[in-house]
N, C-alpha and C positions, 0 to 999 in steps of 0.2 A: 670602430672607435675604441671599444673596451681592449680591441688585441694589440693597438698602437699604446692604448697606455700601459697594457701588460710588457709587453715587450722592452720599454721606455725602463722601464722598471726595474725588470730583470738584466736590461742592459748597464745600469747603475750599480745593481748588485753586485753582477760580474765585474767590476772595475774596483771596488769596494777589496782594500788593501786585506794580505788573512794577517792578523796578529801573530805575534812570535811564538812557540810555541809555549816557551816560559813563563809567558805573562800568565799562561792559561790557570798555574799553579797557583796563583796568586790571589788573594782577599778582593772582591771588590773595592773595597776601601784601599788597598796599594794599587789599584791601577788609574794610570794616566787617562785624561779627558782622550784625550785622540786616540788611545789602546778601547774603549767604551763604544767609542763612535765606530770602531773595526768591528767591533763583535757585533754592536746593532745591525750595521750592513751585513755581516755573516748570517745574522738571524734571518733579518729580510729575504737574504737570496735565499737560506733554504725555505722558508714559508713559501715564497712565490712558486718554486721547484714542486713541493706538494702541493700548492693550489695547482698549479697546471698540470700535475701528476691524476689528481681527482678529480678535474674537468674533461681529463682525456679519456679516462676510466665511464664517466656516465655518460661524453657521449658516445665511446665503444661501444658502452649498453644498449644506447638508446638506438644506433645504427643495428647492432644485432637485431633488437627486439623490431622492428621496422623492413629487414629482412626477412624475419621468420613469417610478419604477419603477408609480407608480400607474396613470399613463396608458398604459403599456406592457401591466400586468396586465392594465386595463379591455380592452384589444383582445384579449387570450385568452380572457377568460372568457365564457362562452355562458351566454346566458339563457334559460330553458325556451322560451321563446319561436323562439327561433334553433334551440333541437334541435327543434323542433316543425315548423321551416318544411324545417329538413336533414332530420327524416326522411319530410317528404311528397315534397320532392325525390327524395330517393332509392325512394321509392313509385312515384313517376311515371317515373324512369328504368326499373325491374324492370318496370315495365306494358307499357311499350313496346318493350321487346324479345320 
């Protein structure tokens, strides 16, 4: 739901005319109601760009941090196999003494 209204959003933005470039030099008090309303939309799409920019970022984090603990576990965890091989090892060390 939240990525339909993101999107919805950012699709407006995107559509959202850029102002000339000359207005840009201009007082807010000289500028026109509809040159006002272009910049707002300008604002909005970069905001949304950096919201989605730093939603992607924590969850890159969070995918990283979620791999490392996975790959970390995988090296603890022993498969029947590995206590099968550790207690012939330790079989064969007791024989030998």
């Amino acid at each position: 739901m939240a990525n339909v209204v993101f999107s919805r959003a950012l699709e407006r933005a995107d559509t959202a005319p850029v102002p000339d470039y000359r207005q840009w030099e201009l007082s807010l008090m000289d500028l026109d109601a509809n040159t006002l309303v272009e910049l707002r939309g300008l604002g909005k799409h970069t905001r949304l760009l950096l919201v989605q920019k730093q939603t992607s970022d924590i969850l890159n984090c969070q995918l990283h941090d979620v791999e490392s603990l996975l790959l970390g576990s995988q090296d603890k965890l022993k498969t029947p196999q590995d206590e099968v091989v550790h207690l012939y090892t330790k079989l064969d060390e007791i024989q030998r003494r």
